[in-house]
N, C-alpha and C positions, 0 to 999 in steps of 0.2 A: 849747302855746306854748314856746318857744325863745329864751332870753336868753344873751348875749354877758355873762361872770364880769364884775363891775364893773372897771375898771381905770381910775387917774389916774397920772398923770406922774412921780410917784415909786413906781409898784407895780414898776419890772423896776429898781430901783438898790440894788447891796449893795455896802458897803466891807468891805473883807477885807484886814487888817494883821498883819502879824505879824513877828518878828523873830528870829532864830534866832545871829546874831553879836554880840556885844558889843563894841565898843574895850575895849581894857586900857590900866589907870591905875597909873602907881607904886603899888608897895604901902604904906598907912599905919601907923607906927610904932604902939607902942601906948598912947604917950602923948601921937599926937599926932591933930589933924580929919581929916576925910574934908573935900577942897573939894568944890564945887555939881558933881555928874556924877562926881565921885572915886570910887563905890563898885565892887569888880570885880563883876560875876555872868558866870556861866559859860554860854558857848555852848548851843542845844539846837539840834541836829543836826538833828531831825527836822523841822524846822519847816519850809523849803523843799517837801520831798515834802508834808508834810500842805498846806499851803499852795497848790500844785499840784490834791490830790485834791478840796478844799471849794470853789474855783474851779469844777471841772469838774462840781459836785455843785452848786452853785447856778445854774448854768450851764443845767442839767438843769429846771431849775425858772423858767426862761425870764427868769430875771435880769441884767442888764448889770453884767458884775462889774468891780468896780476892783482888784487885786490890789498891794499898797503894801508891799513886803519890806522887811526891814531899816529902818524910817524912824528919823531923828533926832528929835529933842526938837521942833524947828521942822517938820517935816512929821508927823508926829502931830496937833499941834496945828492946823496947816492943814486936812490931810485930813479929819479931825472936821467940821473950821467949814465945809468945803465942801460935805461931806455934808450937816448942817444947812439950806445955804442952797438945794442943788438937792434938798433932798425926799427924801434916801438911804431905804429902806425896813430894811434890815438891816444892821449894823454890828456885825462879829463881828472879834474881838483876840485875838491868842496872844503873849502876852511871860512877864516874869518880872512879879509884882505887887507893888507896892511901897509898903505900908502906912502908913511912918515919914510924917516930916514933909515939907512941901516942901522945905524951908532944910534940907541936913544939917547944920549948923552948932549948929542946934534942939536941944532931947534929945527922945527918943521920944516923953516925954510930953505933950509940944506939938502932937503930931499928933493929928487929930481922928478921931473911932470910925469914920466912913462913909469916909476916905481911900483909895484901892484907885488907885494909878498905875500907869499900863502905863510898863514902864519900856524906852523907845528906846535905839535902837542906843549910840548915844554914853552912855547910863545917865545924863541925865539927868532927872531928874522934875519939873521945874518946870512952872509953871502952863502948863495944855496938856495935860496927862497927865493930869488927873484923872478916871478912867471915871464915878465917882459922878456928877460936876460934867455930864459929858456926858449923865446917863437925867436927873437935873434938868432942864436945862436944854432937852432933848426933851420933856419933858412941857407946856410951851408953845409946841410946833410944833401945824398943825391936823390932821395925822395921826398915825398912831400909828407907833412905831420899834421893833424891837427890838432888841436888844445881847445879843448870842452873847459873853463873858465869858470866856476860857481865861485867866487869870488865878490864883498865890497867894493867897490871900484874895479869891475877887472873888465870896463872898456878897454883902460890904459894898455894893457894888453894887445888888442886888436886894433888899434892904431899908431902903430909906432913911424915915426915919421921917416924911419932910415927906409921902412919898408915900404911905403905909400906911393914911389915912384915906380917898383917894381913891377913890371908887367907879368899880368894872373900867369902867362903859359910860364914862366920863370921863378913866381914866386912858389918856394917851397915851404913856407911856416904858415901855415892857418889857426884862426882863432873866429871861435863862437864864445861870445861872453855875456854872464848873465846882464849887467845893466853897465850904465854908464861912467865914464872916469870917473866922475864923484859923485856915485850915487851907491844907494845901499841895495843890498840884494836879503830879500825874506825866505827864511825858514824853507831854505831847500827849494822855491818853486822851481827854479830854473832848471835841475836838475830832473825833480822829476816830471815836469812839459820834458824835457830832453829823453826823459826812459818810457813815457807815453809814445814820442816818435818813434826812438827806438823800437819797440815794440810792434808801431805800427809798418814799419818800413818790413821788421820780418815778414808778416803778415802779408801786406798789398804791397810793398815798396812804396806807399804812396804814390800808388796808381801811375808811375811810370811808365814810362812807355818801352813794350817789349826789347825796343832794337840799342834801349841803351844799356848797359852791363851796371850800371852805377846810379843811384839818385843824384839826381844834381843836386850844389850846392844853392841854389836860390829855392830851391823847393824844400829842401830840409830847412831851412833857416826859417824860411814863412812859415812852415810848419811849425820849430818850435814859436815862434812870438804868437801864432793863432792860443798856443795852449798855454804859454805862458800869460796872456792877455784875461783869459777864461781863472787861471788860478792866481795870480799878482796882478791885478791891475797898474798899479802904480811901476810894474817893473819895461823895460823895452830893452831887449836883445840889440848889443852889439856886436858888429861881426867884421872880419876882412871888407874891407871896400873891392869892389870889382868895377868898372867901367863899361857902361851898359849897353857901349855901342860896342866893343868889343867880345869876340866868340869867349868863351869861357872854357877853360881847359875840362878835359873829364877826369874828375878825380876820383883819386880807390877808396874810397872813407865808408862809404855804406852801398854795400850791392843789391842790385836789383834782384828780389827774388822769381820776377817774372822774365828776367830778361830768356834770352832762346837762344842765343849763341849762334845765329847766323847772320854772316857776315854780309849776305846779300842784305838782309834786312835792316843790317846796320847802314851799307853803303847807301840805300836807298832813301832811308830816314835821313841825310844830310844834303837831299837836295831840294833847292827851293822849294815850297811849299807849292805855286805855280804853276812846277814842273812835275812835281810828286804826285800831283791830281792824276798826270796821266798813269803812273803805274802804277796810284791807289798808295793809300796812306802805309798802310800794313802794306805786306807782299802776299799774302792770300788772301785781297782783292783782286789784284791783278792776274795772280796765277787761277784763282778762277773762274776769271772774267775771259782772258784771254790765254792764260800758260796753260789750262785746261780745255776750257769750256770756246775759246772763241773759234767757229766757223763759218764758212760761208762769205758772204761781200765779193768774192773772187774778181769780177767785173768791175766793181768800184774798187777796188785796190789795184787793178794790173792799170786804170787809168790815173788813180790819185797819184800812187808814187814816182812814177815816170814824172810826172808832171811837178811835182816837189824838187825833184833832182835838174832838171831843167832854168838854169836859169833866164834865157831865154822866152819862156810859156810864157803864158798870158798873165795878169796879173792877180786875177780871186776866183777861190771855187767857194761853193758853200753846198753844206750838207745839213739837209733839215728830214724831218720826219715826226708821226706821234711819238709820245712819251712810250719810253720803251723798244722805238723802231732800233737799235743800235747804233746811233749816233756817236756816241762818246767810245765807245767799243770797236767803231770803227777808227777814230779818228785816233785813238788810244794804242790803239796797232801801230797805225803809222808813226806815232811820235817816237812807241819803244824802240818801234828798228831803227830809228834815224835820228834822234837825240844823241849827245856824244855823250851826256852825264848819263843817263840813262842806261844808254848800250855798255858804256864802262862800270855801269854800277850790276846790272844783270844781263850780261852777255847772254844769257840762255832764255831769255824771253825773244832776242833779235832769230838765232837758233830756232828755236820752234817756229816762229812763223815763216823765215824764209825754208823751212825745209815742208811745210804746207803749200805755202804761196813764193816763190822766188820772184817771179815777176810783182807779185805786191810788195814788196821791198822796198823804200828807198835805202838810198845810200848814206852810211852816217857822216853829217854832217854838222862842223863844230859853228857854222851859221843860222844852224836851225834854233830857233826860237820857239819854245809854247807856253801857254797861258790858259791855264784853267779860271775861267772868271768869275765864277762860284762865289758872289759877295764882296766880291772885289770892286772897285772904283775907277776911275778914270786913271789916278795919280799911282793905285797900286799897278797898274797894268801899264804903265809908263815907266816904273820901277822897273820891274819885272825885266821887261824887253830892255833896257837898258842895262839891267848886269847880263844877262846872257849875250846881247852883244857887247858887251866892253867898251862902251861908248865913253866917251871924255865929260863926264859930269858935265853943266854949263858952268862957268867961270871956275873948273878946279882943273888940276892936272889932269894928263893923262896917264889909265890904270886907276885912277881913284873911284870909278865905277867899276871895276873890272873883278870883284868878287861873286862869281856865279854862285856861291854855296852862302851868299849872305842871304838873311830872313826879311821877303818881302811883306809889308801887313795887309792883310786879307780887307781892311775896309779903309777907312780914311784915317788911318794914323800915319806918322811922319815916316818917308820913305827915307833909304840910304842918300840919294839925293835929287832934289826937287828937278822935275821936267816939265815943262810945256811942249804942247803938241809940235808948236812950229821947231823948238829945239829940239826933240828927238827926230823929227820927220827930216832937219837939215843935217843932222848925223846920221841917217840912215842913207840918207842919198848920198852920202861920202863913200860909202864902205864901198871896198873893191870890188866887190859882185852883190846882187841884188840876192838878200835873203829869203829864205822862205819862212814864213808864221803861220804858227796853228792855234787858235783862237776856240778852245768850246767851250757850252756851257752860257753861251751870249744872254741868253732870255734868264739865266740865273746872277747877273751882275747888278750892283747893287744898282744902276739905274741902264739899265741897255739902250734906251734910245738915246741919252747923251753920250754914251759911248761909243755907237756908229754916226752919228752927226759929227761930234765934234772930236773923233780921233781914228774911226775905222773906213769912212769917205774920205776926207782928206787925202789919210795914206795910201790907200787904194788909189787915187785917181793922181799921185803925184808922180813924175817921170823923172827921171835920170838924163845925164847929161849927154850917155849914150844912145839915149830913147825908147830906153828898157823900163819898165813898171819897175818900183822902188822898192818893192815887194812882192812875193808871191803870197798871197793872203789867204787860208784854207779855214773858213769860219763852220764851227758848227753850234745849230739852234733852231728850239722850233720856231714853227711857224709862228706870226703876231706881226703886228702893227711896227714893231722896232728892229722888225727884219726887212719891211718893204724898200725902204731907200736901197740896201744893199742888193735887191733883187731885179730896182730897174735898173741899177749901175751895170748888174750882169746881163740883162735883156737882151743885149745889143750883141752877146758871144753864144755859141752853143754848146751845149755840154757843163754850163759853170755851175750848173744846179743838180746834187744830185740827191732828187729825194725818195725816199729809204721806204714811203708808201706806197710809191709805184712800179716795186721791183715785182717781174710778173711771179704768179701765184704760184706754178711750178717750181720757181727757183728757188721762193722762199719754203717752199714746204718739204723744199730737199736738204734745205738747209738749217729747218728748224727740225725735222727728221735727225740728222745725223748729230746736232745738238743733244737733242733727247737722247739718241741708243748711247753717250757719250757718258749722260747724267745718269743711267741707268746704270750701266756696265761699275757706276764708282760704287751704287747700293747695295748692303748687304743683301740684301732681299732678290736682286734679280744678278748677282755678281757670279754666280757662280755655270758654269759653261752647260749647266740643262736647262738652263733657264733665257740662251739666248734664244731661242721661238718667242718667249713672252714678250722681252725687252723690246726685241723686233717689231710686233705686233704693235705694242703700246706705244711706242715710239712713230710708228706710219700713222694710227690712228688718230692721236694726238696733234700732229704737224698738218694731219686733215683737215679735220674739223678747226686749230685755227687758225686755218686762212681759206674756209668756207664762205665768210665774209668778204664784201667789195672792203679796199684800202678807203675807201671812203665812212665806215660806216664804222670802220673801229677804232673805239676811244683810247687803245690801249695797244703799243708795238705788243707782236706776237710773244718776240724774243723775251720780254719782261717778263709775260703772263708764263712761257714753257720755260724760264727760270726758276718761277716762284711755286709752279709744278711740280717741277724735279724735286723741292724741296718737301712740298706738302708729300707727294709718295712714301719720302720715309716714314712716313705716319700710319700710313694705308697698306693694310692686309694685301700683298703679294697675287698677283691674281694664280689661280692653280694653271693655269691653258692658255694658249695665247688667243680661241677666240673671247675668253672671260678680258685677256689683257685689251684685246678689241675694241671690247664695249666701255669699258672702264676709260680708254682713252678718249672712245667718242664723247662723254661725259663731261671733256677738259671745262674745266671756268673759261669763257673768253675774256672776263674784263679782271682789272686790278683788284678789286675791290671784292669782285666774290673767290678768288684764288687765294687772297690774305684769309682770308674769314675761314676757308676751307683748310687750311691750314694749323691758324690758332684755334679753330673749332677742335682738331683733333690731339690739341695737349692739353693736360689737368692745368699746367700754368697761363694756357692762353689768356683769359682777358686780364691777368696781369704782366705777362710780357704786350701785351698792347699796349697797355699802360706807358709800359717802360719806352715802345716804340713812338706811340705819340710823342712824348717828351722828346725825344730826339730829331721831329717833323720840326720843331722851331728852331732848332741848331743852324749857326748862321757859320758864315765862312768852313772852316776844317772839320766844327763841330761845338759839342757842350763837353767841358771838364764833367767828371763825375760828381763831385757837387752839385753842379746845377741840374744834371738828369735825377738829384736825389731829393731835390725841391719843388723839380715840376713834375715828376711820374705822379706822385700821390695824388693828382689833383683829375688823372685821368682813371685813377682804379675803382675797380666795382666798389659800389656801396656795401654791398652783401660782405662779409669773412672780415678776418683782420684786416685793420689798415696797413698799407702797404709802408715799409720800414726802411732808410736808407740803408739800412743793413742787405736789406732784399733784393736791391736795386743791381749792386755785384753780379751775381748770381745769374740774374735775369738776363745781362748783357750777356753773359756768358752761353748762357740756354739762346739766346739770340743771335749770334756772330753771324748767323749765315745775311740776317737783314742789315747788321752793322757795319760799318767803319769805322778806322782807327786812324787818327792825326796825329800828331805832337807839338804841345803847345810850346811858347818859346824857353817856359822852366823845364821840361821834358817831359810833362806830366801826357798820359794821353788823351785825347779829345776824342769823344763818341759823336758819330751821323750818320742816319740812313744809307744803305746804297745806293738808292737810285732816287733821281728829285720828285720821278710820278709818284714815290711809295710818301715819298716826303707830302705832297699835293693831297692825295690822297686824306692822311691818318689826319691832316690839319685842317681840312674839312669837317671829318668827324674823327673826333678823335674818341670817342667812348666808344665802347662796347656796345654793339646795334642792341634795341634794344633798350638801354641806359639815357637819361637824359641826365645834362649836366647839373 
């Protein structure tokens, strides 16, 4: 589904003032007053051209700009009250700041600490001028304003103390200001850092992430001080204070030109990071990992879910396999249909699969806990389970853990609140019914064997009062050294292992068949209904040859490799016949490594989209910001042609998405990573171009 960005009647109006002229005033003896407006300040030249470029740079951003040059004392004051009364949305001023009192008459000390007047052409400051007076008195308008500040002192502005207590969902007057309460602001920098962002938000939004309609405000703000930092050293952006344990409201100030207006995608993006692993960062991840493309497991699902919904069953299952066997794919099904955030955020992922598989179903449950461990830690993965079940923090109230949609950190930073094994393990054996977890992703944590030692044994082997296992525990991981404890624990039950390399060859090749004619039927090339003999053909062929190989012998799940296939095809000349489709299928790559290479062999950008993919092999947690993929791709691009250009780098993920994922970082920016961790294993081995040595 498809929604239209929210908009009211004051979302497209900015005032834009600024003043560059001064009148001059006899000069004052020095024994004698300055009258009201008597004081001289000096021209800024620049003001007109900047004035010009923030026009055309708001402009961009689909704003009705008022552009007010040079005003007097009386039109300042006007313009302000106009804006106020028709709904203005941004109200950005470039003068000199003028801190004294209103009465020059006054002595300094008369003047109060929040005073900051833009000081109009004619230099007078009287009432009317007061920038303070004006985020005041906007924070009893019913929307929210904010106040772009190029101003001397025009911190004073962005901290007013009346306002300081106000909580952000509540507070309606915002200020971005060039530097601090008693500090000077130079020759326009702040301004134009400000129409630099501007400019760039039209362009990328600053790399937002699609599912949000709006740039955050912590991401525009770093953004100006980056640019202001590069043109004023000496200057530092002050801005509204916000509280950095609390969510931050979304505000209308600057819109995402990437956003996509769907609501799933929105819903989806607000849930734990975690959690989000399982339906994939973006939503076409998911959709074409499983709302598409997922088949097959039948047997491991009609036994998983029963077994989830039980709480009764035994206490761990685990599912391991090679890289690529559908591990996360499977265990990613079960979490969509039976997550409560999840099923409430896309009901139509639970839909599709229970209209494939009903018996692979579980039942959505608001007990269900998952945890994608992807760089995660002991302490984040103790988080994590603790806000989704709503556990009573140790020594706080209860409900003080109890926000599921808060942001857990992906490695060892400070969680919502601190747990120990033994304190979560004695909250969980509380709760009325013993829950069920789903754990993948184990061998990708940021240290897995102390993670089954010292917090997946444990709870596993802890019992209930009722003499129930204290969890139902559904781990998935390859195989390794930090999966064995968990495997003699399961020794002793049958059925608790189920691995993904010894499903017999028949099944898988019916089921990696019906994958293919699935990926075919999406390609231009073989979509069209004279072309199903081809598809057919290509698709039996294909699911043949791989798993002509013992489960023993291959380095590489099937499902990766007839993924990464499906993809290379679009490349590949259409066979005319289905016995040409045939032979072309018997041909398939069976390993990772020569499927990628067949692939980027057959695009003009290949070895600098590997480039770009390598750089993304080191992404840890969610992912790398764009920055960083703009830092480390050049270090993997061919030596031969141009160097590759952060400019390039855009573009490339773009020509790339099929191998990408998308996160969102805590400012809303989004974060790039591999799909899959073989693909990741793989390019960070070698990450050049075969061929290429570093």
């Amino acid at each position: 589904m498809r929604v239209e960005r929210p908009t009211a009647a004051q979302a497209d109006r900015a005032l834009l003032m600024g003043v560059g002229h001064f009148r001059r005033h006899p000069a004052v003896t020095p024994d004698g007053e300055p009258q009201p407006g008597g004081s001289a300040w000096d021209d800024l030249p620049f003001v007109p051209e900047l004035l010009a470029r923030l026009e055309a740079a708001y402009r961009a951003l689909s704003y009705d700009v008022l552009t007010v040059p040079d005003p007097d004392r009386a039109g300042v004051r006007d313009h302000w009250s106009q804006a106020a009364d028709q709904g203005c949305r941004i109200v950005h001023v470039i003068s000199h700041g003028d801190a004294g009192p209103a009465d020059d008459r006054r002595p300094w000390s008369a003047a109060t600490p929040e005073r900051i007047a833009m000081v109009p052409t004619d230099g007078d400051t009287g009432p009317g001028t007061d920038v303070s007076h004006w985020v005041a008195d906007a924070h009893q308008l019913p929307h929210p304003v904010l106040f772009v500040v190029d101003l001397c002192r025009a911190g004073r502005a962005a901290r007013l103390p009346r306002l300081t207590a106000v909580p952000e969902t509540e507070l309606r007057a915002w200020v971005v200001a060039a530097t601090g309460p008693d500090d000077p602001a130079y020759d326009g920098a702040f301004s134009t850092a400000v129409a630099e962002v501007l400019e760039q938000i039209a362009q990328d939004g600053l790399d937002t992430s699609p599912s949000l309609p709006y740039v955050r405000w912590d991401r525009m703000t770093s953004a100006v001080q980056d640019r202001l930092t590069r043109i004023s050293p000496r200057q530092r952006v002050h801005a509204t204070r916000i509280d950095p344990s609390q969510p931050l409201p979304e505000l209308p100030f600057f819109p995402n030109p990437h956003w996509q207006g769907d609501l799933r995608l929105g819903r989806l993006a607000t849930l734990t990071a975690p959690v989000r692993d399982f339906a994939g960062p973006a939503t076409e991840h998911f959709t074409d990992r499983v709302g598409d493309h997922f088949v097959g497991r039948r047997a491991q699902l009609a036994a998983l879910a029963p077994w989830i919904d039980d709480p009764a069953a035994g206490g761990l299952r685990i599912v391991t396999g090679a890289p690529g066997s559908g591990k996360s794919a499977l265990l990613g099904a079960l979490v969509c249909a039976g997550h409560e955030q999840i099923v409430a955020a896309a009901p139509d992922i639970r839909r599709y699969l229970a209209a494939q598989h009903p018996r692979g179903v579980p039942s959505p449950d608001p007990a269900l806990a998952a945890v994608h461990a992807r760089g995660r830690d002991l302490d984040a993965v103790l988080a994590a389970l603790a806000l989704q079940w709503r556990l009573t923090p140790p020594g706080g109230r209860a409900g003080d853990g109890a926000r599921p949609d808060a942001e857990i950190p992906s490695g060892g930073g400070d969680a919502p609140a601190r747990w120990t094994v033994p304190e979560l393990i004695t909250a969980v054996r509380a709760l009325p019914a013993a829950p069920p977890l789903v754990l993948d992703a184990l061998d990708e944590a940021e240290d897995p064997a102390a993670l089954v030692e010292q917090f997946l044994l444990p709870l596993v082997e802890t019992v209930r009062a009722d003499g129930l296992p204290a969890v139902r525990l559904l781990v998935g991981s390859r195989r390794g050294p930090h999966l064995a404890p968990l495997l003699a624990c399961s020794a002793a039950s049958t059925g608790t292992v189920v691995d993904l390399d010894s499903v017999p060859a028949e099944v898988l090749r019916t089921d990696l068949e019906q994958h293919l004619t699935h990926v075919l039927a999406e390609l231009p090339g073989y979509r069209a209904a004279a072309w199903r003999p081809v598809r057919e053909a290509l698709a039996r062929s294909a699911a043949a040859a791989l798993t002509e190989d013992a489960p023993s012998r291959r380095d590489w799940g099937p499902f990766l490799v007839a993924r990464v296939y499906g993809r290379a095809l679009e490349s590949l000349d259409t066979p005319p016949d289905a016995p040409a489709a045939a032979a072309l299928g018997a041909q398939v790559p069976r390993t990772l490594p020569d499927v990628l290479e067949l692939d980027l062999g057959q695009r003009a950008d290949g070895p600098r989209l590997r480039a770009v993919l390598a750089a993304l092999a080191f992404a840890k947690g969610e992912g790398f910001p764009l920055e960083a993929v703009q830092a480390v791709a050049p270090e993997f691009a061919p030596a031969e042609g141009p160097a590759l250009a952060p400019a390039d780098v855009r573009p490339l993920l773009e020509a790339g998405r099929f191998y990408v994922r998308t996160g969102i970082e805590t400012d809303g920016s989004a974060l790039y990573r591999l799909f899959h961790q073989g693909l990741a294993d793989h390019l960070r081995a070698r990450p050049h171009t075969p061929g290429r040595t570093a």
